[in-house]
N, C-alpha and C positions, 0 to 999 in steps of 0.2 A: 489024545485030545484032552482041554483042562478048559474046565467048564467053570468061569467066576459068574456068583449069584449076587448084584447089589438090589437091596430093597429100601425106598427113602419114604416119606410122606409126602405125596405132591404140591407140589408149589418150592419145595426146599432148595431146588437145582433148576438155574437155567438152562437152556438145550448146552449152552456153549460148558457150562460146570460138567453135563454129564457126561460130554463128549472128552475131555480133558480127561475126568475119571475112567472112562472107560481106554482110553489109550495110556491113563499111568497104571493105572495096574494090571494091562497087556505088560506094558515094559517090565513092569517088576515080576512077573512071570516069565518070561524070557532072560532076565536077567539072571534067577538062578538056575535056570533050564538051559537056558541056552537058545539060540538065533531059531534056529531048525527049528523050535516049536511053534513061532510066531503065526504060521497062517494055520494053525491046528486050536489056537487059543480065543474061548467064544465070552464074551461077557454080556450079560444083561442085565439092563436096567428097567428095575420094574416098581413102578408109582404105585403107592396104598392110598385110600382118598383121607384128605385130612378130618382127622377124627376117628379115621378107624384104626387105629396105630394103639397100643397102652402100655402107659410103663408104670409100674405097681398099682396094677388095679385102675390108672385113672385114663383115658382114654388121650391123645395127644395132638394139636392139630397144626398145622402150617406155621400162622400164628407163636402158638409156642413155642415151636424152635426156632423160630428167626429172633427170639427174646431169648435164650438160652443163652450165655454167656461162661464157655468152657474156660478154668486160668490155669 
């Protein structure tokens, strides 16, 4: 059994975004594993309330990462 752990700040992922996450990175565990692992592979997605998230020191909240802009 392979146990993926995601953790986001709530509000960041629609139900349909986590649903999509959660079945690609089933695939991509299977994919190096192989088919046979598939109903043995658990993922959870689990919401921190916005604000209680910190990255160096500063606390993070919904908000801020929809302003984020990764290039």
């Amino acid at each position: 059994m392979s146990l993926i752990q995601v953790k986001a700040i709530k509000g960041v992922y629609d139900e349909r975004q986590k649903r999509e996450i959660i079945s690609k990175l089933t695939d991509a565990l299977v994919e190096i594993g192989g088919e046979h692992l598939r109903s043995v592979v658990v993922v959870t997605f689990e919401e921190v309330e916005s604000g209680s998230w910190g990255i160096a020191g500063t606390p993070v909240t919904t908000e801020d990462v929809q302003k984020m802009s990764i290039s």
